[in-house]
N, C-alpha and C positions, 0 to 999 in steps of 0.2 A: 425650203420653207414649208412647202405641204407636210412632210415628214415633219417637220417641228412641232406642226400644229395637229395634225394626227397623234402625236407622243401624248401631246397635253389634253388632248380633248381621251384619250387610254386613260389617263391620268385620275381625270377627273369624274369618269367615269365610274374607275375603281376604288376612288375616295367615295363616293357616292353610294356604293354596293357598301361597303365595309362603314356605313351609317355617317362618314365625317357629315358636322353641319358648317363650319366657321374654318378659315383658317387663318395662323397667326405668323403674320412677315417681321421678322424678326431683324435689325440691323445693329453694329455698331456704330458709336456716337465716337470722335478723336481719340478719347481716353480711356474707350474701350470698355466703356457703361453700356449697358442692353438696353435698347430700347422696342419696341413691336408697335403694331397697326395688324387690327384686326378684323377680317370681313367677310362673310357669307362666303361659301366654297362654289355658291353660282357667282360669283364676281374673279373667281379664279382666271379666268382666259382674257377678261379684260384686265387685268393688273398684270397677266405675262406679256400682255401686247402692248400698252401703254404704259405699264407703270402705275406705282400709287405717287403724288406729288405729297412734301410736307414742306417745312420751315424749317431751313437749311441751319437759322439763325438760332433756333431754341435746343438741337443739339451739339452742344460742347463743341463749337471751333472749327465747324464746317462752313460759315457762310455769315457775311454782316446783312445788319437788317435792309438794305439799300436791294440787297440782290441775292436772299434766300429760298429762294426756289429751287428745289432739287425734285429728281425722281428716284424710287427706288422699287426696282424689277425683282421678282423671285426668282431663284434659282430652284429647278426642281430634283437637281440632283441626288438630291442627300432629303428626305423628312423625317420626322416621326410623330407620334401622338400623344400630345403633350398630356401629361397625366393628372394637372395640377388644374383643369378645367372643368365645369360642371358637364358645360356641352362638347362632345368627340369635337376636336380640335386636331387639324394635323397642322406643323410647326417648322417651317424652314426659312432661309436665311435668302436675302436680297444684296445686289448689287445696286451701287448709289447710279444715276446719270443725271446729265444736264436736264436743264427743264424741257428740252428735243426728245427726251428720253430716247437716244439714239448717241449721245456721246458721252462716253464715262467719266466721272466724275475724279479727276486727277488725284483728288484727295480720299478716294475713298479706300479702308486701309484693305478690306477684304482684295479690291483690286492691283494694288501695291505689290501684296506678297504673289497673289497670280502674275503678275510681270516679272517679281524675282524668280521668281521659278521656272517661268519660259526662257527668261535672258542666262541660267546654269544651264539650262538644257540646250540652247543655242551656241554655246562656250566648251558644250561636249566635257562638263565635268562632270554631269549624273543624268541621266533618263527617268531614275527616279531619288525620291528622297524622302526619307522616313523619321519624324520624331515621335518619342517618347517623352510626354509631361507627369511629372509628381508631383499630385496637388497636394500640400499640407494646409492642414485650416482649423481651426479652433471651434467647439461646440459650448455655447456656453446658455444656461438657464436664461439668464437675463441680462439685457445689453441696452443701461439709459447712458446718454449721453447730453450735454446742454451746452452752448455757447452761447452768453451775454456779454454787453459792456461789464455789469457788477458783478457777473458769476458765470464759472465756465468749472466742470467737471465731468467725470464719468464714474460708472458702477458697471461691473459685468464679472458674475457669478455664474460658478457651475459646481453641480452634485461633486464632482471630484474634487473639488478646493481643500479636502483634508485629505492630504495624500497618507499612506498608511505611513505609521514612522519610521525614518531614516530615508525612507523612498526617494531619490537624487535624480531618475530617471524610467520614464516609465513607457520605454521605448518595448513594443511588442507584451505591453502588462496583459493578465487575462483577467476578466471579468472575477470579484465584481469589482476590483480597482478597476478596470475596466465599464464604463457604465455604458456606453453608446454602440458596442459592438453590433446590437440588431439594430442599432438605425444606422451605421453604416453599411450592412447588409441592403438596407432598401434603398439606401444613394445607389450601392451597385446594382440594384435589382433594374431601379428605373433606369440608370445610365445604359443599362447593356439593353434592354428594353429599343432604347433608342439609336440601336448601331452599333453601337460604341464599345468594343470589348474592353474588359477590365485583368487585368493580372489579378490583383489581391489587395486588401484592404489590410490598414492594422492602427494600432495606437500608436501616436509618435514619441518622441521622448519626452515633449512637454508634459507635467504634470497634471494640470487641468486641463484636461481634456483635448489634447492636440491629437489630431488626427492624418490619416494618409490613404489614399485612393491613388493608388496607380492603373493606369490603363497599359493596354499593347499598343505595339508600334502602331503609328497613324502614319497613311500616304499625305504627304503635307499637302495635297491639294482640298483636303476636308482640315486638317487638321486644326487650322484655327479656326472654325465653327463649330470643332470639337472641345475643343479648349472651354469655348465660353457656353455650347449646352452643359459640360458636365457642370461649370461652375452655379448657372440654371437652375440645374436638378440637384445640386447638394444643397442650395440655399433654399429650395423650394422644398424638397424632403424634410429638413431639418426644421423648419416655420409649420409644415404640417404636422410635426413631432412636438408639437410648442417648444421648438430650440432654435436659439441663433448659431447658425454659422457666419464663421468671418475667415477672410482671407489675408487679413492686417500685417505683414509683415511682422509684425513686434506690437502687440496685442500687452503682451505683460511683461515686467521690467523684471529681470532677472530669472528669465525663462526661454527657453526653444524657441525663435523665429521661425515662420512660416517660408518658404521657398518653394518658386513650381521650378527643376530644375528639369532640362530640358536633355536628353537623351537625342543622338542627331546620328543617322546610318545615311553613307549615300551608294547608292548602285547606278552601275553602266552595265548592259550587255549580260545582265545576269550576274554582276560580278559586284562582292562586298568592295566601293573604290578605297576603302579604309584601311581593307585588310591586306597585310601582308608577312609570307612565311620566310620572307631573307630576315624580318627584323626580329630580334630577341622579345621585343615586348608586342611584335604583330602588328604592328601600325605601318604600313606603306609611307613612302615620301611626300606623297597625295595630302594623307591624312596631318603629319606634318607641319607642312604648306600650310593648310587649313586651319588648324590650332596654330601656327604661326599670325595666320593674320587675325585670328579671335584675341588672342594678346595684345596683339599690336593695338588694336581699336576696343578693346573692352573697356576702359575709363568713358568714351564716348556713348558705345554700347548702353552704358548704364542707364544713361536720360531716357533711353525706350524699357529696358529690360529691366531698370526696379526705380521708376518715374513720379515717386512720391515719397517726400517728405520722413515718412515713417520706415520706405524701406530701406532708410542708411542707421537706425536703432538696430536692424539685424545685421546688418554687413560691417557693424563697426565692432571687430571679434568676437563675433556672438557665437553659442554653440553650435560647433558643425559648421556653419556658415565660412564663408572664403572673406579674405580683408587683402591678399597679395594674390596677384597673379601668376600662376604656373603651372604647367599639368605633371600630374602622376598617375602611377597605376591603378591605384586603389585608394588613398588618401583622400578622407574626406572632410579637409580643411585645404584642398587644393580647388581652384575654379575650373579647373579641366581636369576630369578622368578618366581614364577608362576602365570603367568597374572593374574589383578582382575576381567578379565571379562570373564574369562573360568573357567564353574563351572560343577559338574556332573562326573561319573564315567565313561562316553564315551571321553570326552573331556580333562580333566585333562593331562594336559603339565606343562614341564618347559620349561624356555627360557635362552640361556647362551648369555647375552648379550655382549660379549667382542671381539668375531670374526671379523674381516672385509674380504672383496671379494677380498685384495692383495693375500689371503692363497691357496695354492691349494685344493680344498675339501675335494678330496678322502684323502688327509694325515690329515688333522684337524678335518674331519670326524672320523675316523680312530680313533685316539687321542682321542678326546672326548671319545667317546664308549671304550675304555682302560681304562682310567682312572676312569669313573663308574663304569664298573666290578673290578677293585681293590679295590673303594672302598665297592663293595656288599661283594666281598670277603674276607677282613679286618674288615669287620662290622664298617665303618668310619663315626664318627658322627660329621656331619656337623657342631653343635654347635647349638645356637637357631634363631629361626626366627626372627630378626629384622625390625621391624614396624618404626623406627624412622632413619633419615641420619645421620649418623657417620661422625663425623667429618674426615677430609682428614688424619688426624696424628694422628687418632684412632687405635694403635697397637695391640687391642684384633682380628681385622679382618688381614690378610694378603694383603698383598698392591700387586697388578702388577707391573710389572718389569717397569723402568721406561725410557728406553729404547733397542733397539735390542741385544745390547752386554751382557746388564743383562738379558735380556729372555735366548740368548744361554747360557749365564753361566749357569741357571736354568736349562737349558734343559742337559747338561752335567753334572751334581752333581744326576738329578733325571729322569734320561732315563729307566730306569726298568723295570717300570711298562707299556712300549711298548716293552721291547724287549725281557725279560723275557722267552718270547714264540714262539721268534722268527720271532714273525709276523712284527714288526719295524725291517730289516736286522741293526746291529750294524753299518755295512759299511754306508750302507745311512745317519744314524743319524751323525756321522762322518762326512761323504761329506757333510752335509746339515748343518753342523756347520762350515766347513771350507769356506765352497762355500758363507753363510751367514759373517764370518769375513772379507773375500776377499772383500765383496761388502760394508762392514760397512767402511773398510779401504780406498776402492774406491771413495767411497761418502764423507770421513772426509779429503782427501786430497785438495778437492776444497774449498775457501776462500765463504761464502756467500752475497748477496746483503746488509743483514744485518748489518753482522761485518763492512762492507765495513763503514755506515750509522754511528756505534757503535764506531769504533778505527782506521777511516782514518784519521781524526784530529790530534790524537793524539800526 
């Protein structure tokens, strides 16, 4: 304990030297909405010892008003310096506890995937584990929206909306069909600024303005507070730029869906457990197993990993996008791959490409990593590699759910193999099924501009 408190009190010392005045504790809310609490960096040592308390009850699905009292503790592992503040701010992320602030908050999701990951590491299937996320996300000029009883629409515009002609795809375009290049230059400037390395940025293939920021492999024990600083700092970059970013799954009707598709390595003892050189295409029995049980449970999967309403308008055959379950080499209209351009026992990944950045991490993180060790531990075999596209109402592969109400049904027929061990509390998947029908219900009540277009005639 003295060493704990010696660390913190270095800590804050050298915040001090290096001018911080304020810092901002940063948490998520069930759905994976950011929220923070901000305060004097002399109040730093009593919020790592006590905790800051809030109202369990005003973010999203943590707590009824009867009994909202929660804590939430910093962690000082991981900061950086938020760059989007007047006054030096440094910026890191808290775990939830009881109002004791001495016992963790069952539902809190940051702590969730830390148990998933103690409980692989206790199973002797990885020591460590690494993802890769690709944020794609949309830049757009102007982003109104409005919901009424007598009127409900949207507008959102961007410089690119006159793609040059014939232009079908504007995957990797250069400037000046390209309009946003230097401002996604300063998403990666601040993101790597704050930890976070980045591979390379580019245009996606959506025509207005879809964009893509890939990072390097992340040790998943940061990695979902990396997840949600980068999305932080592109939404915060981009509003400094006077531009919206959005992370919308399907933003525009007959165009590129957004996807954060999740790239996933695991090691033991030094060793790729993915990889291996008896098999023709490198994949160990391990690796396998693991894509066996991502199959098996990805209909359920879904209710965390693409948890809204709008992300079944991408996954319902959209470009690129997955709609049937199956992995291949390189094929990227399959939900599991392993890239063709990653070769070698150091490198050897898959990629689940079905996630989009509506999902909160830590739970779809979380999920994913469950559902592989089921199937290591079921010995679940995938089925085979498919090198050729399957037709859409190819029934030998498993279809995704085709939208949110069939994901939670999935997720309630086949919850098990998250909660089995207690590491998914039953309570949360419960709330996070009703809290999701509330909001499906919420959203079918309003008439849309469409129908309006479709059966006002009538």
């Amino acid at each position: 304990m003295e060493d704990l408190m010696s660390s913190h009190e270095e800590l804050i010392n050298k915040l001090k030297e290096g001018g911080v005045e304020f810092v901002d504790l940063k948490l998520s809310d069930l759905s994976g909405r950011l929220h923070h609490i901000t305060f004097p960096l002399a109040r730093l040592q009593t919020a790592l010892a006590q905790g800051v308390g809030f109202d369990g009850s005003s973010l999203g699905g943590f707590r009824d008003v009867a009994e909202s009292d929660l804590v939430v503790k910093p962690d000082t592992s991981h900061l950086f310096i938020d760059p989007f503040y007047e006054r030096p701010t440094a910026s890191l992320y808290g775990d939830i506890y009881e109002p004791d602030g001495q016992t963790p908050f069952s539902a809190c999701p940051r702590n969730i995937l830390r148990m998933v990951v103690e409980f692989i590491r206790k199973e002797g299937l990885a020591d460590r584990i690494f993802v890769l996320p690709e944020f794609e996300f949309y830049l757009f000029d102007e982003a109104e929206f409005y919901l009424e009883t007598s009127a409900s629409g949207y507008l959102v515009s961007s410089c690119e909306a006159e793609p040059p002609s014939g232009l079908q795809n504007a995957y990797h375009i250069t400037p000046p069909t390209d309009a946003f290049a230097n401002l996604r230059s300063e998403m990666v400037r601040v993101i790597q600024e704050a930890g976070i390395e980045v591979k390379y940025h580019h245009h996606e293939v959506g025509r207005y303005a879809q964009a893509e920021i890939e990072t390097a492999l992340l040790d998943i024990t940061r990695a979902g507070d990396a997840i949600q600083t980068v999305k932080y700092l592109i939404k915060n970059a981009a509003r400094a730029g006077g531009i919206y970013a959005t992370f919308m799954p399907k933003p525009l009707a007959n165009e590129a869906g957004s996807g954060m598709h999740i790239h996933i390595q695991l090691w033991k003892d030094n060793r790729n457990v993915f990889s291996s050189e008896k098999d023709e295409n490198e994949l160990s029995e391990t690796a396998l197993m693991f894509l066996g049980g991502i199959i098996k449970h990805s209909r359920a999967l879904c209710a965390f990993s693409n948890p809204t309403t709008n992300s079944y308008r991408r996954l319902r055959g959209g470009i690129e996008a997955p709609s049937r379950v199956f992995h291949s080499r390189a094929n990227r209209k399959a939900a599991l791959r392993v890239p063709g351009y990653v070769r070698g026992t150091k490198d050897l990944r898959f990629e689940y490409r079905v996630p989009d950045a509506t999902s909160n991490p830590y739970l779809a993180l979380a999920g994913i990593l469950l559902a592989g060790l089921d199937g290591v531990r079921k010995a679940l075999n995938p089925g085979e590699l498919v090198e050729d596209q399957p037709e859409a109402d190819d029934d030998r592969f498993p279809r995704l759910p085709a939208s949110l109400t069939e994901a939670l049904g999935a997720l309630n027929a086949d919850a098990y193999f998250l909660a089995e061990q207690g590491l998914f509390p039953k309570e949360l998947i419960h709330k996070w099924i009703k809290t999701k029908e509330k909001e499906i219900e919420e959203i079918e009540s309003y008439p849309t501009p469409a129908e309006f277009v479709k059966y006002f005639a009538l």
